[in-house]
N, C-alpha and C positions, 0 to 999 in steps of 0.2 A: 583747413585743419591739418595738424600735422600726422603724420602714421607713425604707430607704435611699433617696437623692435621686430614684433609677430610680422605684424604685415612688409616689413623689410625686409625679412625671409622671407616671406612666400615670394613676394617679388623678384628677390635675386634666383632664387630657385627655378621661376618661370623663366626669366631670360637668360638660365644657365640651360632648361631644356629647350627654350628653345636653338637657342644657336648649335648645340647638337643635332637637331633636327634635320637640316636639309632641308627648310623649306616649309616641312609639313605642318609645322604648328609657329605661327607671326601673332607678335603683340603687337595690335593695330593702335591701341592706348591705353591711356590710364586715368582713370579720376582719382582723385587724392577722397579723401573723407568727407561729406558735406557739414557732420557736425559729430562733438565729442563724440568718442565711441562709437562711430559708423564704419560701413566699409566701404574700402579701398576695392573699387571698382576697375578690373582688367578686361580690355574687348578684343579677343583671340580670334583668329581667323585658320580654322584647322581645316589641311586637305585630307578629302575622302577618298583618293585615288587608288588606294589600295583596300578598300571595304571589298569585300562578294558581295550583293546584291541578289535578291530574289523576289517574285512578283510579291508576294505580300509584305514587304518588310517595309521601312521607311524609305521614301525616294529623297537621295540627300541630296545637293547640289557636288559639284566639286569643291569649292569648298564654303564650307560652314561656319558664319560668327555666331560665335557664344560672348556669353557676357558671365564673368567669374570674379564673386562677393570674394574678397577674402577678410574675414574678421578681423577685431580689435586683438583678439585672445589667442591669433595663429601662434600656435600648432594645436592647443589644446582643445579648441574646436576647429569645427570643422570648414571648408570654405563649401559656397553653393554656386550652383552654375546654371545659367538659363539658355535655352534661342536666343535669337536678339530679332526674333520674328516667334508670328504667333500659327505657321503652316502646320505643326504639326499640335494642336490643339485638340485634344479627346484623345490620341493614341493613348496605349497604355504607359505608365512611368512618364509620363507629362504630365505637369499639373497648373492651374493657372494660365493655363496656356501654353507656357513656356518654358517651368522650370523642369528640368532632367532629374528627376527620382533616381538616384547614384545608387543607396544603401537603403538595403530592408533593415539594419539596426546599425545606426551611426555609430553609439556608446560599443558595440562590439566590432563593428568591421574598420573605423575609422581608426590609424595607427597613425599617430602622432608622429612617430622618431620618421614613418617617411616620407611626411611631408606633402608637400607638392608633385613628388617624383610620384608620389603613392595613388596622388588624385589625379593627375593629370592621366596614367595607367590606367588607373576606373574609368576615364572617361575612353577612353581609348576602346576598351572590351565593351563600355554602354554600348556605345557608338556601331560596333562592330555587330553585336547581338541585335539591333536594332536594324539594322539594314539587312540581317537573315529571318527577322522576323521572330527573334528566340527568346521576345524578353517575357514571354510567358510560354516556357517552355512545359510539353506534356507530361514532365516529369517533376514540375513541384505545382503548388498553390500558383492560382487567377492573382495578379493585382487586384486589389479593389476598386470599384469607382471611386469616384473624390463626388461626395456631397458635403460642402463646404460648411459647417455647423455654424450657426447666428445662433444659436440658441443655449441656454444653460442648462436647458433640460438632458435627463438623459434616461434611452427606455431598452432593460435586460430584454433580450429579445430570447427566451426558453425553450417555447414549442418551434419546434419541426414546421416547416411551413408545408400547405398543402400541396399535391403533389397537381400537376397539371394535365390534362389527357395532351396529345400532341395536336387531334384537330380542332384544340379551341386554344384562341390568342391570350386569355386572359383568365385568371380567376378572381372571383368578387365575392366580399361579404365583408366580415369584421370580425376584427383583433380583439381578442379579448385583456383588456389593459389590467392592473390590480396594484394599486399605489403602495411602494418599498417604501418609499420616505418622502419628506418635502421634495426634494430634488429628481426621485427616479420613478418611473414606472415601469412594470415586468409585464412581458407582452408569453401570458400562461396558454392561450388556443384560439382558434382559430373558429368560425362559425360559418356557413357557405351563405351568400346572398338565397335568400328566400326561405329560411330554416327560420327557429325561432330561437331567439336569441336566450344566452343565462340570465336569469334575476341578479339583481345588485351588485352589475359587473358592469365597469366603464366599459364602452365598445367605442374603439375608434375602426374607421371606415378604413378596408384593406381593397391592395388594386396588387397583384401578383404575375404579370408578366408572361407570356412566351419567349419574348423577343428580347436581347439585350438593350439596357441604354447606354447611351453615351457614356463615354470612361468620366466628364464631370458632368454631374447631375444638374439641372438646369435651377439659375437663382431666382428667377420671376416665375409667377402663375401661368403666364400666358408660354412661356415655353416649356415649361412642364405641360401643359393642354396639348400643346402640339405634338410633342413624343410621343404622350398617348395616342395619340389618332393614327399616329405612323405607323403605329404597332396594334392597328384592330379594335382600338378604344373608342368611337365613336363621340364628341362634345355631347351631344344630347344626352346622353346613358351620364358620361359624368356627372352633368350638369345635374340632373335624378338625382342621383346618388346623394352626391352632397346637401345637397334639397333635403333630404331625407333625413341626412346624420343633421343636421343643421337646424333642424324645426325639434328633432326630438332630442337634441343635446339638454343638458341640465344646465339650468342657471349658474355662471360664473364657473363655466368649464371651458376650457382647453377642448377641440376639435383636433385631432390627431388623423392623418393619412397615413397609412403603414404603404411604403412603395416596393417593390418586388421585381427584378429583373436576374434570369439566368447570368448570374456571370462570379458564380463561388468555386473553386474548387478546394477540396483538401487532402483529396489522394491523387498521387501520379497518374493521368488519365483517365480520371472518375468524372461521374456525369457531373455536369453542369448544375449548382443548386444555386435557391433564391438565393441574390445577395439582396439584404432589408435595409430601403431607409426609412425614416420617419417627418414628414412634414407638417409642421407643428401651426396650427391659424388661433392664435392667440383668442382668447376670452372675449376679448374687446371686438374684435374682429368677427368671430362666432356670431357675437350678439349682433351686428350690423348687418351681416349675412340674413339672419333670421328673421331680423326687423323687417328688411326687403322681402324677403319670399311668405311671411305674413301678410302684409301690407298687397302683396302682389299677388293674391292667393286665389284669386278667378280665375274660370276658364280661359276669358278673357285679358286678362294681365296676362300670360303666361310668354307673350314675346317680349312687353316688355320687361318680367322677373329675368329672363334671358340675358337683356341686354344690360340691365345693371349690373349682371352678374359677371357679365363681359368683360363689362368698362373697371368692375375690382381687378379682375385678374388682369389685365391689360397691364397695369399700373403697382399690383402688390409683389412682394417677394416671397420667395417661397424662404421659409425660416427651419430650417433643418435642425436635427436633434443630432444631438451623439448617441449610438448604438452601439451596446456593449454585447456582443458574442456571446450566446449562453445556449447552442444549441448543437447539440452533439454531428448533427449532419455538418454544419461546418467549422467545427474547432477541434482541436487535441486536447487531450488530456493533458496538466503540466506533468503529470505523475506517469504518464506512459510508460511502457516496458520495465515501471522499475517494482519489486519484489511487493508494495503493496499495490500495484492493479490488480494484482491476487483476487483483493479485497473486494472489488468492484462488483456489484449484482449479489452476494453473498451472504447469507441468514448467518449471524455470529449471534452466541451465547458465551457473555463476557461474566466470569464468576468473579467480585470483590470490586471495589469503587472508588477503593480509598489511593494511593501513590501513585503503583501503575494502574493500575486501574482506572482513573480518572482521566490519564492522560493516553493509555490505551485505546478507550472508546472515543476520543477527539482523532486520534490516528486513522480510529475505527470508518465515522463518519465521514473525514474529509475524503477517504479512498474509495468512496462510492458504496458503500457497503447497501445493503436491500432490506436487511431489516438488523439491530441490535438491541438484544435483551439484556438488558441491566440485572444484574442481582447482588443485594448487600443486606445487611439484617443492623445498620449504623448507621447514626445521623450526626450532621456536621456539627463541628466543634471548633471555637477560636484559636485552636490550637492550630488546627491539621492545614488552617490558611495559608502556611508558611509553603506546602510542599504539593497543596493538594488544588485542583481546578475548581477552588468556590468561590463565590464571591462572601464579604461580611452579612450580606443582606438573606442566604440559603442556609445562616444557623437555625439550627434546630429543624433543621428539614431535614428527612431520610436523605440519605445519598443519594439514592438510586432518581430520587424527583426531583435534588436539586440540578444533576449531572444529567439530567430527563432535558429541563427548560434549557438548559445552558446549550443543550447539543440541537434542539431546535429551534433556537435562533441564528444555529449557521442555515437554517433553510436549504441544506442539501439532498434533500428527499429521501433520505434515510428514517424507516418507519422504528419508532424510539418507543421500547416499551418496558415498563420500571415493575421490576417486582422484588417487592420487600418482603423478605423470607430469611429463615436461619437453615444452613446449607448441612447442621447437624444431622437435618431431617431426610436428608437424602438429595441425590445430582438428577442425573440420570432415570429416574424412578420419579421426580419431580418434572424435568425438562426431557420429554422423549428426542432423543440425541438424532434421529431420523429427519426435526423438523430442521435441522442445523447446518450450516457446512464448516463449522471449526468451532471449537469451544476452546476458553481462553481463561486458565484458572490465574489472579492475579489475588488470591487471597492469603497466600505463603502461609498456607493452613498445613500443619502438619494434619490434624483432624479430617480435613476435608478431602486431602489427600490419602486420606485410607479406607474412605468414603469410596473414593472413583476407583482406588484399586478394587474394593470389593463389589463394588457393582458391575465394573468390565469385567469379571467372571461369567456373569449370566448373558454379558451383551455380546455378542458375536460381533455385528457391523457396528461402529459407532462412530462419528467424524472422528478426521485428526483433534488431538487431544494438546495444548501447549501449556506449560507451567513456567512463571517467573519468578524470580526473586532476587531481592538484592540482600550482599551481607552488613552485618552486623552494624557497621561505621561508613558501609556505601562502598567498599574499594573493588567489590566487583558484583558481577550479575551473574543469574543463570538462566538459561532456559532451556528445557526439554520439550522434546516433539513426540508424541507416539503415534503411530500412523495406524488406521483402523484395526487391520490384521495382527499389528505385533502382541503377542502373549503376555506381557506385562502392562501394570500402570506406571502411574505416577510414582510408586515410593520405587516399584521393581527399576525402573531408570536411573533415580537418584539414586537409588545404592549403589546399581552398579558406576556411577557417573564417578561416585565419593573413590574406588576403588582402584577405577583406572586414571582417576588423577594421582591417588597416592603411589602409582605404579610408575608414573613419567616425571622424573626429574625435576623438572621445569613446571610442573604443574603441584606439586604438593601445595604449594600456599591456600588455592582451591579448596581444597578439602579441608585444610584447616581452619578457612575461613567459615567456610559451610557447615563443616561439623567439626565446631569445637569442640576439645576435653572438658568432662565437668567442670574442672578447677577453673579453666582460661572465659567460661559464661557468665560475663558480667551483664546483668537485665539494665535495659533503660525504659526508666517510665517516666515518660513527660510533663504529667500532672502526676500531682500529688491523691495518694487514696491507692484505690484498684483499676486504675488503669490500666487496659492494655499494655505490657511491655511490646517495645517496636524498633526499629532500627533509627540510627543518626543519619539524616543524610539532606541537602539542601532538595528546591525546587530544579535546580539547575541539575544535580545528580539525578534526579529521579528520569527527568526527562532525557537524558541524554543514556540510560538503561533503558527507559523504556522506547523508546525509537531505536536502539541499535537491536534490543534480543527479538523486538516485533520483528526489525529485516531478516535477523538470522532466521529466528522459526520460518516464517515463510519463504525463505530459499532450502531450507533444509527438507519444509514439506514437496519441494520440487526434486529433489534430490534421490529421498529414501523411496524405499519398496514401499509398498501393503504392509509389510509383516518385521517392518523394522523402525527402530526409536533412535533418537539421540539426544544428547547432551552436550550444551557449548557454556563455557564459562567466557565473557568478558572484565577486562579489567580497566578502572578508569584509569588514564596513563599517570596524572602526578603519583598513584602510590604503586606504581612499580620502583621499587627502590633497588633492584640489582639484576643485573644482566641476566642473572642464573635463573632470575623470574619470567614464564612466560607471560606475553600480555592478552592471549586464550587460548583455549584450549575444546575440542571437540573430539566428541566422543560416538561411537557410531553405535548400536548394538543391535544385531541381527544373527538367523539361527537359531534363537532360543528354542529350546524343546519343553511344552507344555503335557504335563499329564496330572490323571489326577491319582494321587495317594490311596492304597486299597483299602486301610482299614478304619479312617476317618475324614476320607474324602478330602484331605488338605489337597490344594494346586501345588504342584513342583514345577518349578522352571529349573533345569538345567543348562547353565551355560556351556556355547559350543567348544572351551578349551578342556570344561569336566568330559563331554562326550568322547573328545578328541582322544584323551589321556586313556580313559576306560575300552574305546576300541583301538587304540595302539596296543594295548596291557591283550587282548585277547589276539588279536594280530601275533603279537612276538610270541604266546601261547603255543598259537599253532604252527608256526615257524619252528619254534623248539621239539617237534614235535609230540608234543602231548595236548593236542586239542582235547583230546576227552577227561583229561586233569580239570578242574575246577579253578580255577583262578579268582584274584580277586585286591580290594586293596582299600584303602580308607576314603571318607565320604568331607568334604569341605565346605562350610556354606555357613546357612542359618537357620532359625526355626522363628514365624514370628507368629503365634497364635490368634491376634486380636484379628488376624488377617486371613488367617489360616493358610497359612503359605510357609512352603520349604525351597528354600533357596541352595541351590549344590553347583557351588562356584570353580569346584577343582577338584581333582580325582588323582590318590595315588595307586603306583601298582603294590601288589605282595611285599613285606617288611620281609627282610633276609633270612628271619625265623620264621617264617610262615608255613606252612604245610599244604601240602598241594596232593590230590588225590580223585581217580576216578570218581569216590564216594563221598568226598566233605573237603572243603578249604576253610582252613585253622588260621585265621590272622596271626599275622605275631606282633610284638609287641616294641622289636628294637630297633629307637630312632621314631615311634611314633609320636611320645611327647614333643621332642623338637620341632620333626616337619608343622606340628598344630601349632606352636611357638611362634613357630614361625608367619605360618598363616595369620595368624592371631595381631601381630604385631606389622605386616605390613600392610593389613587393611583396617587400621587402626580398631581394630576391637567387632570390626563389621562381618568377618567371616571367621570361624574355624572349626574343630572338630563336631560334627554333627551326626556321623556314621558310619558304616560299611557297606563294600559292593561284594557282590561274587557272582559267579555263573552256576548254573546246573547245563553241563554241555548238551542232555540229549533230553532233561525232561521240562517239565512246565516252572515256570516260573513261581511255587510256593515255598514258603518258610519248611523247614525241615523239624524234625527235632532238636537236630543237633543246630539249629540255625535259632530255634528260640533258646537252647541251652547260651548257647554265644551272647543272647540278647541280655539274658538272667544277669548272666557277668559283669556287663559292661554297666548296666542299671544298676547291681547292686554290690558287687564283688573288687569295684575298684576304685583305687584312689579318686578322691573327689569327681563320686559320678552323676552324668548328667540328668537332669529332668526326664528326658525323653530322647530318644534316637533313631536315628534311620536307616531301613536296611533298603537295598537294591539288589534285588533277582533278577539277573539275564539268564531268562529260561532258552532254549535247547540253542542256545548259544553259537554250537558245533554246526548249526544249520541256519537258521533261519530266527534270529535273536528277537526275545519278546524282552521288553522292560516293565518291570513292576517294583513300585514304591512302595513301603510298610514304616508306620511308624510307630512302633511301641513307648509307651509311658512305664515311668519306672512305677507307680502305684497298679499299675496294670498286672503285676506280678506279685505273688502269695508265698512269702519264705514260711512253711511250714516244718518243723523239726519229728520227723517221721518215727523218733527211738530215741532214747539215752542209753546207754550203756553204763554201770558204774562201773569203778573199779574196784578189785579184792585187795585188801590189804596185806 
């Protein structure tokens, strides 16, 4: 047969290295192809003259024939390379005897553009590492054995194998098997010989090693028998054994041997753990075994049950399973180190079930999580299939049970538990936040969102708190974190989030996206009737929101203090439509100062640029030399009742006309409309005029006379005045400054007309 263009590169390639060489590396020959599509067979003869050597490493000759496949398809696979002798047969990265284990992942390390030059290199450092003895060095993972699978079966190997005392060579008893599917079986625990076994659980017979075996696991009975012996296993004991699982197997069952030798590792330098094979004695086989040691079942028989049993194993093969790694002593996580191993071991309470939500709690599960509570008060609909994780088959199911079954057939031992409730009813006061380590509201409830801010009033500890949501047509996401300590919730975040977006250039779109002007709120309802209005957005958007704001929240929770929150908007990239657009934006907010209101116990959060501004104002005071003057200057924020919270976002000092005095500070009045104008108009409608501050330099922090006359005024004596207002007293200010919040209502005040006077004509 002839060779394809591939293999006439590789070929020129080798006799281009080698005649560079010097010697070190001769093509002794070549076989062409024996048929279509085979390979071009090259028989190299490489000196070792220049290896270091050390007593444990490989003892090479001077020099070494190799035998190197090169493929039909060179470069784009890969060529292989054998001994052309079977001396070193069990070491490790030898397999078959002969061939040289080059690459732990062919698909990533093998580099086509170089070639031959690239492989012949690899074989060079094999080679090299092999005569120092480094090919399993104490700084990564054990090669594997090679037990060479005949078989199509295949068994999750889950539980932790048992551990071994050091002065005993073996441990014995049985696996406990539990059928995945036609094809697999999960190997769940483990049971010690002479204990009593689980009810209505396959048990295949387990044999776990002190001693390693050979790098290939042996393919007949009869040298697997022998291994064992070598290593403290005694034939008779086996012989038992099998006796044993053999007589009490169930009709038309598979007989399973779980094998066990030290030779795992997965950390640099870590002890030695079972590496598991599984050898598989078919049904058929089972049954013949049992026939015999029935039949031979006298005390009398028992040398010769022996020797039938002999003459199988003399002659049978061992039929190996494939073994799939599912046990944490020797695997990695694929999700290691990245922002959800968070997740891993962790009590979550996921509020809402529906977009993110659905795909949230899949996030949730796959990261190892320890326990996740579902809650939703809605059940699926033909609709929501477009975006949401149901199947057609879980209409008419609550969410919370169909998103129940779907998350327990990933079988990742996450305990899944559904409750159907309306969250009107209460968070927090329902879900004790203690039994939690993260709560995850994905129900873009403004309602429920003012639920959690008024219940973190009474809760001092509560986990980290995260909120999502996406806008209107999908083009971006948000998410906020509050982190136990921090003084607000969920709405106190957003507002301030909406605030400092409208504050940075680059981010306005944010805020406008999130909180639109009346006019620009078009509802979308996707059935007809009273449904739900909801946002536009594919399955593809959802998901691709809901796996980025889950990464941010959980680096942000790694990030912030105790007593600090934030806010990150991302954007999906097609709708950034100009440069001037940022594609996120993050928001930090820490410092807030908590207190509560004197005269109706409303919470006041003041932000640290209000504090800043009001101890600057009393700072330049006393600079000016009149600390004992009363200072003082207007109050900026909000007032949201349903909440009972006063929000004081920004502080000026004294207006030009203001009046300043040991005994009273007289606000004035010129230039305060504009600054509130102002206020007003770049936090779109979210902050502004709400009240005044002033000091008392040397006495306590209470309202004056002349402090409720002031109040009278602004209630009822001036152009379109407000509801209600707030006053601020920094009592002995001059010393040792107390802060006290008052908030008077304008029906709080009684205009009574004390006299008329007429006039005389």
């Amino acid at each position: 047969m002839t060779c394809s263009d591939g293999q006439r590169l590789a070929f020129e390639q080798l006799a281009e290295i080698s005649e560079a060489s010097g010697g070190e590396l001769d093509i002794v020959s070549s076989q062409p192809p024996a048929d279509e599509g085979g390979n071009l067979t090259v028989r190299l003869s490489i000196g070792t003259g220049h290896l270091r050597r050390v007593e444990n490493g490989f003892r090479f000759n001077a020099r070494e024939p190799l035998l190197v496949y090169l493929p039909l398809n060179f470069p784009l696979e890969k060529p292989l390379v054998h001994f052309a002798h079977s001396r070193f047969a069990g070491f490790p990265h030898v397999q078959w005897g002969k061939s040289i284990c080059l690459y732990q992942s062919s698909d990533i390390e093998w580099v086509a553009s170089d070639g031959m030059y690239g492989f012949v290199q690899r074989i060079n450092e094999w080679l090299r590492a092999a005569a120092l003895g480094e090919l399993d060095p104490d700084n990564a993972p054990l090669h594997p054995p090679i037990a060479y699978t005949s078989s199509d079966f295949k068994i999750v190997a889950s539980a932790n194998a048992p551990d071994i005392a050091e002065s005993e060579t073996s441990w014995m008893g049985a696996a406990h098997l539990v059928q995945k599917n036609q094809y697999c079986l999960e190997l769940k625990g483990w049971t010690e010989l002479g204990k009593e076994l689980p009810q209505d659980i396959q048990c295949g017979m387990a044999i776990l090693l002190n001693q390693p075996l050979p790098m290939e696991y042996p393919d007949t009975v009869f040298k697997l028998i022998t291994e064992f012996e070598k290593r403290g296993v005694p034939f008779p004991l086996l012989y038992r054994l099998i006796r044993l699982y053999a007589l009490f197997l169930k009709e038309g069952k598979d007989l399973y041997v779980i094998v066990g030798a030290p030779m795992r590792r997965i950390e640099p330098g870590g002890q030695l753990k079972q590496h598991l094979a599984a050898w598989r004695i078919s049904a058929e086989s089972a049954a013949d075994l049992r026939a015999t040691f029935e039949a031979l079942s006298k005390p009398e028989d028992a040398k010769a049950s022996r020797t039938k049993f002999f003459e199988w194993a003399a002659t049978a093969k061992t039929e190996w399973c494939r073994i799939y790694e599912n046990r944490n002593e020797t695997t990695v996580r694929r999700d290691i180190d990245t922002g959800a191993s968070w997740l891993q071991g962790k009590r979550i309470l996921l509020l809402g079930c529906g977009a993110l939500g659905s795909f949230l709690a899949e996030y949730i599960v796959r990261a190892g999580a320890k326990k996740l509570v579902l809650v939703d008060n809605d059940t699926v609909s033909p609709g929501v299939l477009v975006r949401q994780l149901f199947r057609d088959h879980s209409i008419g199911y609550t969410k919370v049970s169909a998103l129940k079954l779907r998350l327990e057939e990933l079988a990742l031992g996450t305990e899944i538990v559904d409750e159907f409730r309306h969250l009107r009813r209460g968070v927090l006061n329902k879900f004790a936040p203690e039994d939690y380590d993260l709560i995850l509201d994905a129900t873009a409830s403004r309602t429920v969102s003012i639920i959690l801010e008024k219940e973190l009033l009474t809760r001092k500890i509560t986990p980290p708190l995260t909120s999502f949501s996406i806008s209107a047509k999908a083009k971006n996401g948000m998410v906020t974190v509050r982190m136990p300590k921090f003084a607000g919730g969920p709405i106190d975040i957003g507002r301030r989030a909406k605030i400092a977006a409208l504050q940075s250039d680059g981010s306005v779109h944010f805020a406008k996206d999130f909180w639109p002007l009346a006019k620009d709120i078009k509802l979308f309802q996707p059935e007809p009737g009273c449904s739900e209005p909801t946002f536009i957005a594919s399955a593809s958007d959802v998901a691709f929101y809901s796996s980025a704001l889950l990464n941010t929240a959980l680096v942000r929770m790694s990030e912030l203090n105790q007593n600090e929150a934030s806010s990150d908007f991302i954007s999906m990239p097609p709708h950034i439509a100009t440069k001037e657009c940022d594609t996120s934006f993050s928001f930090t907010i820490g410092g807030v100062k908590r207190l509560k209101e004197v005269r109706h116990r409303y919470s006041v959060l003041t932000a640290p640029g209000a504090i800043g501004s009001i101890n600057s104002e009393i700072a330049r005071n006393r600079r000016a030399g009149s600390e004992l003057n009363e200072t003082g200057g207007l109050l900026f924020g909000s007032i949201d009742d349903s909440i009972e919270r006063i929000w004081i976002d920004a502080a000026s000092g004294p207006p030009p006309d203001s009046l300043q005095s040991p005994e009273l500070f007289e606000c004035g009045t010129v230039g305060t409309a504009e600054i509130s104008k102002h206020h007003k108009e770049k936090t779109q409608g979210s902050s502004g005029f709400v009240g005044v501050w002033h000091t008392h330099p040397v006495s306590l922090p209470r309202p004056s006379q002349v402090d409720l006359s002031a109040m009278l005024n602004i209630l009822h004596f001036q152009e379109n005045t407000p509801r209600h207002v707030v006053m601020l007293i920094i009592g002995q200010a001059a010393t040792k400054p107390v802060w006290k919040y008052y908030l008077f209502r304008r029906n709080e005040f009684t205009i009574r007309v004390i006299s008329v006077e007429e006039s005389e004509e």
